[in-house]
C-alpha positions in Angstrom: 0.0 0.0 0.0 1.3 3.7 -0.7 0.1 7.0 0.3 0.9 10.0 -2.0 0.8 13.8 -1.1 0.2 16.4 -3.5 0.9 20.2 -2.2 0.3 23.7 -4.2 2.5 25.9 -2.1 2.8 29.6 -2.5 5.0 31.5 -1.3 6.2 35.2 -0.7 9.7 36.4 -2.4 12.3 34.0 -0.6 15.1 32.1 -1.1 14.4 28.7 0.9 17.3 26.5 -0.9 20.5 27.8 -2.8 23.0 26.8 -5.2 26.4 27.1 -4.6 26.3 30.9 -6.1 24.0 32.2 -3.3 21.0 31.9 -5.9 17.6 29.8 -5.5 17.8 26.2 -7.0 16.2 26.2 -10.7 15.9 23.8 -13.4 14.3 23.5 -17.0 11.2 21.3 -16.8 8.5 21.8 -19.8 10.7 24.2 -21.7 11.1 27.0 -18.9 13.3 27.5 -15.9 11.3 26.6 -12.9 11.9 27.7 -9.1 13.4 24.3 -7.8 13.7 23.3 -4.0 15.8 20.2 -4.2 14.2 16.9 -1.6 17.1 17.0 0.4 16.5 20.4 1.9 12.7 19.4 2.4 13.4 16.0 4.1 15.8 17.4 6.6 12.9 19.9 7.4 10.8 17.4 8.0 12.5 15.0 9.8 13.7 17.9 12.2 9.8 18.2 12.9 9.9 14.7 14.7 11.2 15.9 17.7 7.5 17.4 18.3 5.6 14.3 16.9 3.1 12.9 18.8 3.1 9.5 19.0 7.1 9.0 18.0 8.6 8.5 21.2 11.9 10.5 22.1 14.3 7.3 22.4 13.2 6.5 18.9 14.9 9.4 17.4 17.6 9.2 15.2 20.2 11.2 14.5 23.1 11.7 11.1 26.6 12.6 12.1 30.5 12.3 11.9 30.7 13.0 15.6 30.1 9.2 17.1 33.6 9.5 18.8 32.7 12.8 20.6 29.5 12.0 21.7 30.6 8.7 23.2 33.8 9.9 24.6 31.4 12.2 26.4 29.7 9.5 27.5 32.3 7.7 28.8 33.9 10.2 30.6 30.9 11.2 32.6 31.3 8.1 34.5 34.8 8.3 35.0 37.2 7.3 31.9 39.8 9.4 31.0 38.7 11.6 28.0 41.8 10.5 25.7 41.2 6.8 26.3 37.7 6.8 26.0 38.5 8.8 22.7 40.5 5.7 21.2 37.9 2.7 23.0 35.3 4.6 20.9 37.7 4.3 17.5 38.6 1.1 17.8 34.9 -0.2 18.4 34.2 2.0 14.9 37.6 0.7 13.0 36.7 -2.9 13.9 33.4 -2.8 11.9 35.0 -1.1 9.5 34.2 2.3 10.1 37.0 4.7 9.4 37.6 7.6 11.5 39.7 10.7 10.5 42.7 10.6 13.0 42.9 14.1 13.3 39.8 15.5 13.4 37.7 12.3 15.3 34.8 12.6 12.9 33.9 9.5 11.0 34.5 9.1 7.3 31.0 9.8 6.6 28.0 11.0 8.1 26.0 7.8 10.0 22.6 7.5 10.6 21.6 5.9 13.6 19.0 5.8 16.6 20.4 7.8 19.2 20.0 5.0 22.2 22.9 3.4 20.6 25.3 6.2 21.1 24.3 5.2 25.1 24.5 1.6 24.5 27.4 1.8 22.8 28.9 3.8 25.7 27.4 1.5 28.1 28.9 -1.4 26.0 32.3 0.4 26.0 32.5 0.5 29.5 31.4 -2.5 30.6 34.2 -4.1 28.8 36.7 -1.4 29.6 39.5 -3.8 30.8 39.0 -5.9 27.4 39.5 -2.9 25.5 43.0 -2.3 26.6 45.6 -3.7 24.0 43.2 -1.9 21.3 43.4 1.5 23.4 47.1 1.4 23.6 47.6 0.6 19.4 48.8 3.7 17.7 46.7 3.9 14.3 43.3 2.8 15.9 42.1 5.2 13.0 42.2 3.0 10.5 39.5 0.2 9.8 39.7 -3.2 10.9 41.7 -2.7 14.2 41.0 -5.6 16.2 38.6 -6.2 18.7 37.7 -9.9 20.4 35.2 -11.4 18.6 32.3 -11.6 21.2 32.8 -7.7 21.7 32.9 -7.0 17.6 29.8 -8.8 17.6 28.1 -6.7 20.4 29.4 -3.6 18.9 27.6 -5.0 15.3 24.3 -5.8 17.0 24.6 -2.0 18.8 25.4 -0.3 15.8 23.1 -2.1 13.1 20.2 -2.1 14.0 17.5 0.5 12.7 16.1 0.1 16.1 12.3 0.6 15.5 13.6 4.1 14.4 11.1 6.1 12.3 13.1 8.3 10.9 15.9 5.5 9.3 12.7 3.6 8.7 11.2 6.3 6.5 14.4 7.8 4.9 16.7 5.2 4.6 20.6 4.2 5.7 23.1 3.7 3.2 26.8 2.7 4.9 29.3 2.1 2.1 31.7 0.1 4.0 28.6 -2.3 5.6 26.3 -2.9 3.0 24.4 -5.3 5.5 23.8 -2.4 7.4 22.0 -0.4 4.6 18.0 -0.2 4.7 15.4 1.0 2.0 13.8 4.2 2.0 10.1 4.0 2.7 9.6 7.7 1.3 10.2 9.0 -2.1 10.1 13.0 -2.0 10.5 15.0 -5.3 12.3 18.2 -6.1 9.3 21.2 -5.6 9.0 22.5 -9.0 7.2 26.0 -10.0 3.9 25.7 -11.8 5.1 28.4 -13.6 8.1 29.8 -15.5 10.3 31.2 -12.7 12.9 34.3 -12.9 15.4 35.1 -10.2 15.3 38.4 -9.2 18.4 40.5 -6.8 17.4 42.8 -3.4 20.6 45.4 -3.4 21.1 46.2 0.4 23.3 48.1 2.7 23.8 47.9 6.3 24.5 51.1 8.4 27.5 51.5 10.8 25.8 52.4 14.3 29.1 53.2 15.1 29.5 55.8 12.5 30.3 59.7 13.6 27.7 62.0 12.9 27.2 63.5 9.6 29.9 60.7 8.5 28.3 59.2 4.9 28.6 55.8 3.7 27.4 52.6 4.3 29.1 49.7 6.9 28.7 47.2 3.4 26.4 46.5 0.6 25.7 43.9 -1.4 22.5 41.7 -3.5 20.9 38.9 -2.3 19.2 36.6 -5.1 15.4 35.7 -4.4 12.0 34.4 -5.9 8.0 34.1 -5.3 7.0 31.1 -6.8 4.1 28.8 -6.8 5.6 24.9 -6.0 4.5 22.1 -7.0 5.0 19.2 -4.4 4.8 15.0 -4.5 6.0 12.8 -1.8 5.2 9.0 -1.6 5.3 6.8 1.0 5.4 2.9 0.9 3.4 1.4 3.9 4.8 -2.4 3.2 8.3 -1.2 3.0 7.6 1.2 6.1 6.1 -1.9 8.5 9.2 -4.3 7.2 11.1 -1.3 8.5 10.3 -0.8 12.0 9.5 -4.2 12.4 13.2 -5.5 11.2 14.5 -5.3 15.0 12.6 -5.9 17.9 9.0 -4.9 17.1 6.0 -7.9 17.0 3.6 -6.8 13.9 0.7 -5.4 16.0 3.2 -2.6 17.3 4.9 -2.3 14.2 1.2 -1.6 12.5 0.8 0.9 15.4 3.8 2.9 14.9 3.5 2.9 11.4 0.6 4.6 11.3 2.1 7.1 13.9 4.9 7.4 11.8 3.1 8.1 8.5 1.2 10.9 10.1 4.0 12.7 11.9 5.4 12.4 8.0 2.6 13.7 6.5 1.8 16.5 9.3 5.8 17.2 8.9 5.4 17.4 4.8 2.5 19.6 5.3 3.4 22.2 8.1 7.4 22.9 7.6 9.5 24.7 5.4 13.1 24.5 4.7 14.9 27.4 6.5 17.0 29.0 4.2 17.1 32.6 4.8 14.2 32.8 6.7 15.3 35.4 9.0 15.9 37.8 6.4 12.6 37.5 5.1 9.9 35.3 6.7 8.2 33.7 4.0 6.0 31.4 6.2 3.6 30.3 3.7 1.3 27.0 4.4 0.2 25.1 1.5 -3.2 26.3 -0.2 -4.3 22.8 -2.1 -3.4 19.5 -0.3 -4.5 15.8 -2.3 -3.7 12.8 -0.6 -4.3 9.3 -2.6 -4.0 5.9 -0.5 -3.6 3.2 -3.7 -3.3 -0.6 -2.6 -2.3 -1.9 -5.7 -0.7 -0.1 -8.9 2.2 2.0 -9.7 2.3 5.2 -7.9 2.1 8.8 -10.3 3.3 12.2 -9.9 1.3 14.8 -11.2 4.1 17.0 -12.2 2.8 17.0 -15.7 -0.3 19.4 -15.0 2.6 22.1 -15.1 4.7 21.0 -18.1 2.7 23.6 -20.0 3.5 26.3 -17.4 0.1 28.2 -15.9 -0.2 31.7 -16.7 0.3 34.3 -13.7 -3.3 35.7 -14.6 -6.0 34.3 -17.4 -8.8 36.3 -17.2 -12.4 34.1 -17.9 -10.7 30.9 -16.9 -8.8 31.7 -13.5 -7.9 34.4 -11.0 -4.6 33.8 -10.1 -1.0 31.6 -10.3 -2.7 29.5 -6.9 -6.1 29.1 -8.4 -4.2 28.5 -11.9 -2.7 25.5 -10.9 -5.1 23.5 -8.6 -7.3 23.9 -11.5 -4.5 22.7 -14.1 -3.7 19.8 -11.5 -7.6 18.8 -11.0 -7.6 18.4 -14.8 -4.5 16.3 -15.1 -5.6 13.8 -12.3 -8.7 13.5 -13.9 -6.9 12.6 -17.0 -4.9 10.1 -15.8 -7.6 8.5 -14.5 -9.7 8.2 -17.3 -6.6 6.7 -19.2 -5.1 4.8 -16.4 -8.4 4.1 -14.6 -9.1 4.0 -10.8 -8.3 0.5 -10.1 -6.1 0.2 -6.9 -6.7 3.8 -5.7 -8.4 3.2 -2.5 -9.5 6.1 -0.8 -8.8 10.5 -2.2 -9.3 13.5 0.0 -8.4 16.9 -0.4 -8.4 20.2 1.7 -7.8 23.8 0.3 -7.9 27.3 1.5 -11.6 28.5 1.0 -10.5 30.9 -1.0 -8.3 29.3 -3.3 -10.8 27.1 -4.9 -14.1 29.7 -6.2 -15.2 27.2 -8.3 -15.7 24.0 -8.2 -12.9 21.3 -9.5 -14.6 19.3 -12.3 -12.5 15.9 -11.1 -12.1 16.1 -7.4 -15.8 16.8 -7.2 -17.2 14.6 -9.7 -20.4 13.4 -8.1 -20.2 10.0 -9.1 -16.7 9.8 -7.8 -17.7 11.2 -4.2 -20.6 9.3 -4.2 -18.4 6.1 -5.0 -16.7 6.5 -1.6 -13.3 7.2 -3.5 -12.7 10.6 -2.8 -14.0 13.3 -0.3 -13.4 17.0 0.6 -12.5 17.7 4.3 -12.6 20.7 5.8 -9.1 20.4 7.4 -5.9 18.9 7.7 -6.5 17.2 10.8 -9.6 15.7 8.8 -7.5 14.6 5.9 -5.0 12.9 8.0 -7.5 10.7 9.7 -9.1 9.6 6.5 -5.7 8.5 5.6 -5.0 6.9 8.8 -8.2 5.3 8.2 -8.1 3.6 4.8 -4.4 2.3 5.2 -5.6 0.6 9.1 -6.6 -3.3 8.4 
């Protein structure tokens, strides 16, 4: 089973995700250079809203990071170990399952995702078998891999280390560890690049910044410069695979009934999270805290999933007088159609369950697929009047 969401997200002049030149992310899609906010940005977003989730418990966290050996040196010298020591237990537990660490810096090659209990249970671990640790503490180039470790303690530093630990963040977006391939599990989530409905331009705010320190009368500014933005209407598609998802959280420790539970937990803290956060570049500068105005969600049991991207490969017009109002209106309309079209083509076989929400005033008119009688009347999809609405019918059709 798979659950897709499709957003129409306007926003104010902004500059959420940027290139390496300071300027929004673009690309060419129908023949035009679109606005572009690339997954990654996105998915760190809304992972980062887990911490607030309800029903995602705090010890079931994960965390990505190079600094494994500070954290558990940390650890370990809270309860007593001396701080260099701990330092080089904590690299040769990495280098012995092949995990490389830099020697001068401490960080690992690579970012790792994993649960945050096993940075305490591999500190817990660590000290427990302190005094077995001692002829790998004292070798001089624990940084590289495959230092050597007894085989009972390489084993418990594996079964630490591997697991995805009910986690629903690694359960959702993946682990890939090129050095333990065993290690590595499938993404449950697909999330696509945010396109513009709508050919997209970059346009530059010139600025200066005064020197408060500046003697009266003095002229001048303290420094000036440009800053690259854009005000475009995204397009937004995120998947998620429920089967993949349960297999997931269930890989560890979990029995299937509480693997169905927190699966649904986790698919709504993803969904709420896809819905209600934004990416945080340059937001201070200039606020552009725009919620979505059109929100589809489609809960298929059998069939491949579909993007609707293809509404906008003819890009929507800012204004067309006699057809629609505006760029938001524009493109709810020109997705409406394309879902309809694809469903007359494709048929609705294996779609379970469609509900949508929008702003009231974003849809004047009524949407000649989404509100099809016979379609509403067939049970397959509904409007709600809000989010919290929308997420329940999802919950709903994917429970048993």
């Amino acid at each position: 089973m798979k659950v897709e969401l499709h957003l129409i997200q306007n926003l104010a002049p902004s500059c959420l995700n940027r290139d390496d030149t300071g300027t929004p992310k673009d690309c060419d899609f129908g023949g035009v250079r679109r606005a572009r906010i690339s997954s990654q940005s996105w998915k760190r977003a809304i992972r980062e809203s887990f911490a607030d989730a309800d029903g995602v418990a705090p010890q079931r966290r994960a965390v990505r990071t190079r600094r494994v050996v500070d954290d558990v040196a940390s650890r370990l010298e809270a309860v007593g170990r001396p701080r260099e020591e701990a330092e080089r237990a904590v690299v040769a537990a990495l280098a012995a399952v092949g995990l490389g660490v830099d020697a001068a810096t401490l960080a690992t090659q690579y970012l790792l995702f994993l649960p945050t209990r096993a940075f305490d249970a591999l500190a817990r671990l660590l000290d427990e078998r302190w005094e077995d640790l001692a002829a790998a503490r004292s070798m001089s180039s624990l940084a590289k891999k495959g230092a050597a470790l007894e085989p009972d303690l390489m084993r418990a530093v594996k079964e630490v280390l591997a697991p995805v630990g009910a986690s629903p963040e690694i359960a959702l977006f993946g682990r890939m560890i090129a050095d333990n391939r065993d290690w590595n599990v499938d993404a449950a989530c697909q999330v696509a690049h945010a396109i513009s409905t709508h050919a997209s331009a970059v346009e530059f705010d010139f600025f200066t910044a005064m020197d408060d320190l500046l003697p009266r009368g003095a002229g001048g500014a303290g420094m000036l410069g440009t800053s690259a933005f854009n005000a475009p209407c995204f397009y937004r598609y995120l998947l998620v695979d429920m089967d993949q998802l349960a297999d997931n959280l269930a890989a560890d420790e979990l029995e299937p009934p509480a693997a169905a539970e927190l699966s649904r937990a986790t698919l709504h803290a993803f969904l709420r999270g896809a819905i209600s956060t934004l990416p945080s570049g340059r937001q201070n500068a200039m606020a552009a805290h725009n919620p979505p105005s059109f929100i589809l969600a489609v809960v298929r049991d059998a069939g491949a999933p579909m993007s609707l991207a293809n509404a906008f490969a003819r890009p929507v017009p800012p204004r067309t007088f006699g057809k629609h109002d505006d760029l938001v209106e524009g493109s709810i309309v020109a997705l409406d159609a394309h879902f309809g079209d694809v469903l007359a083509l494709f048929g609705r076989r294996g779609v379970r369950r469609a509900a949508w929400c929008a702003l009231s005033g974003a849809v004047r008119r009524p949407l000649r697929h989404l509100e099809d009688a016979d379609m509403t009347g067939g049970g397959l999809a509904r409007r709600v009047a809000t989010v919290d609405e929308l997420l329940a019918a999802v919950t709903e059709a994917v429970s048993p």
